[in-house]
VMD Tcl script that draws the C-alpha trace (Angstrom):
set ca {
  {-89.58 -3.76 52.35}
  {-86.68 -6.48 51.97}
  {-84.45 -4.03 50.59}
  {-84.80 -1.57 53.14}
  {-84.01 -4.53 55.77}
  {-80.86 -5.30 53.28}
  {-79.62 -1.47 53.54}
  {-80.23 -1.48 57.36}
  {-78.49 -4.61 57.79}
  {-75.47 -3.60 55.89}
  {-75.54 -0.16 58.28}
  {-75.30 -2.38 61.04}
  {-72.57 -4.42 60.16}
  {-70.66 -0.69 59.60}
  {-72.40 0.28 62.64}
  {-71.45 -1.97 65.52}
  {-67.17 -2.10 64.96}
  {-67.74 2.02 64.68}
  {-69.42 2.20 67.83}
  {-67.22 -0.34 69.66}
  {-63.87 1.55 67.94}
  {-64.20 4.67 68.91}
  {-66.64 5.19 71.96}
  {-64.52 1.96 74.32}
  {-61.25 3.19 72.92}
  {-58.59 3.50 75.22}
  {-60.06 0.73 77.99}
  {-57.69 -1.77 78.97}
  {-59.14 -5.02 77.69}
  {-59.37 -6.36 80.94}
  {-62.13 -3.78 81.80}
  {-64.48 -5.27 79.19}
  {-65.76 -7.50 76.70}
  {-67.19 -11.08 77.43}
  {-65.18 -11.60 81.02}
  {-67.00 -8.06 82.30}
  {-70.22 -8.90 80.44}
  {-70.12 -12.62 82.44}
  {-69.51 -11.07 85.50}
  {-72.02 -8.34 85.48}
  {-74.45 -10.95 84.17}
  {-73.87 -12.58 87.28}
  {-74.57 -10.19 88.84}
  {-77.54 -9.07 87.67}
  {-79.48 -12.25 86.98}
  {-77.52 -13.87 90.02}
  {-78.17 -17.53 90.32}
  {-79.60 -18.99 87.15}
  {-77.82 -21.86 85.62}
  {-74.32 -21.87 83.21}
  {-77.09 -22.36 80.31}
  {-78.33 -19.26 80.91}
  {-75.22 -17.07 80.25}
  {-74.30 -19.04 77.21}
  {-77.46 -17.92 75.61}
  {-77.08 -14.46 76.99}
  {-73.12 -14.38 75.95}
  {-73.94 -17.03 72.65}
  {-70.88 -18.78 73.25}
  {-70.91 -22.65 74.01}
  {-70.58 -24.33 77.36}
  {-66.78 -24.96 77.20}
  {-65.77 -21.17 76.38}
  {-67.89 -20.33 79.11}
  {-66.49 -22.78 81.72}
  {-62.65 -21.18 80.77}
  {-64.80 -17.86 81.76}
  {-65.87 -18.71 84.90}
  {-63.12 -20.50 86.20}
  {-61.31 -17.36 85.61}
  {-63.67 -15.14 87.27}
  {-63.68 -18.04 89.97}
  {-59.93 -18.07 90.24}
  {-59.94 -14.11 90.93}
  {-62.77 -14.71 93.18}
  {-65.73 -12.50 91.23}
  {-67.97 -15.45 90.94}
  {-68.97 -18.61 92.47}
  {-70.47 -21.64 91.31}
  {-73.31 -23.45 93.59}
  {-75.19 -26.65 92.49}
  {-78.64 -26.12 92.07}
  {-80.21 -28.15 95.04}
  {-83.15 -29.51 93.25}
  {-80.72 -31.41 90.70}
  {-77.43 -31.87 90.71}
  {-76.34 -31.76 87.44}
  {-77.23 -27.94 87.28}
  {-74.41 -25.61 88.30}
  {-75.76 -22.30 88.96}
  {-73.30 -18.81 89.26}
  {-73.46 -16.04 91.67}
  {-71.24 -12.67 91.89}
  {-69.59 -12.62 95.33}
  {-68.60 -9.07 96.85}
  {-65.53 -9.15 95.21}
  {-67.25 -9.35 91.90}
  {-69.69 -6.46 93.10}
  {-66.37 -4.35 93.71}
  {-65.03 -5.44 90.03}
  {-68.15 -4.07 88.43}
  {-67.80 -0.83 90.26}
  {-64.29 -0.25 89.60}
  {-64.17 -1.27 85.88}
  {-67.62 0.99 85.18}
  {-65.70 3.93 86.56}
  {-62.87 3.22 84.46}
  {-64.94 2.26 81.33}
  {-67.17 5.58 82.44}
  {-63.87 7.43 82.43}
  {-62.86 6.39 78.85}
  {-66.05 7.34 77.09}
  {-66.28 10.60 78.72}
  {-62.74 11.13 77.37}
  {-63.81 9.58 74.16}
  {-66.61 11.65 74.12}
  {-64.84 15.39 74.70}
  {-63.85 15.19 70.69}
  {-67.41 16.10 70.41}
  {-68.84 19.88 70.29}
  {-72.16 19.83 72.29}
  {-74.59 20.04 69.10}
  {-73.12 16.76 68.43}
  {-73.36 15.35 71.90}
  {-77.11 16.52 72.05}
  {-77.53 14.45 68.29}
  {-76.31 11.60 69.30}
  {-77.67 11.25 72.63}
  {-81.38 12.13 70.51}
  {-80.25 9.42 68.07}
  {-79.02 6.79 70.49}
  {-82.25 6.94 72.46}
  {-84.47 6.44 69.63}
  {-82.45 3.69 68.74}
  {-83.26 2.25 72.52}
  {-86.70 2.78 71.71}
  {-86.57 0.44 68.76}
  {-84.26 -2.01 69.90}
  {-86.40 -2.84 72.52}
  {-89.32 -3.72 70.38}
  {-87.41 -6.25 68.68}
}
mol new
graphics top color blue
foreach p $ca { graphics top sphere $p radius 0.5 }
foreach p [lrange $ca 0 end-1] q [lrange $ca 1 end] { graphics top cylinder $p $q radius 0.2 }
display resetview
């Protein structure tokens, strides 16, 4: 059983730059990785504490606070202390954020689809099979 964990490891670690590589090629960097993922964090767990989205991001406090003040300086997020204690700074997505997340999924939707057109259909209906199994599993974990 350990060496079938080994293999699927190792398929992973093949697995994840593939998947990144070639399905989000072409997106301007802008329109994701860890800024987008903060921001539509935000949004949907709107609220909860800077802790919170370094364990969701796993990156420490001070990467995350050059994040946010980013996101802050644009105007996608806002930062509230928590009134029960005042050491707690909690982050919510302002409408501005809202309209980020809409406009960079469309444009991240966009380059997929494109992505995605080097496919015939068999192969579209394979991986689409495959990926959803693969949601089914991930989710037990």
């Amino acid at each position: 059983m350990d060496k079938n964990k080994e293999v699927l490891v190792d398929i992973i670690f093949k697995f994840w730059p593939l998947f990144g590589n070639n399905i989000f090629k072409g997106i301007p960097y802008k329109n994701h990785g860890k800024y987008y993922h903060l921001v539509t964090l935000v949004d949907k767990f709107n609220g909860r504490p800077m802790k919170f989205y370094c364990e969701k991001l796993m990156i420490s406090k001070p990467n995350l606070s050059k994040m946010v003040n980013k996101a802050i300086e644009v105007g996608a997020i806002e930062r509230k202390y928590d009134e029960k204690d005042r050491r707690v700074i909690n982050l919510f997505v302002t409408e501005k954020g809202k309209e980020e997340i809409k406009k960079s999924r469309k444009l991240v939707r966009e380059a997929i689809l494109n992505n995605l057109n080097k496919l015939d259909e068999e192969t579209i209906a394979r991986f689409t099979k495959n990926l959803k199994e693969m949601i089914v599993i991930l989710e037990k974990l």
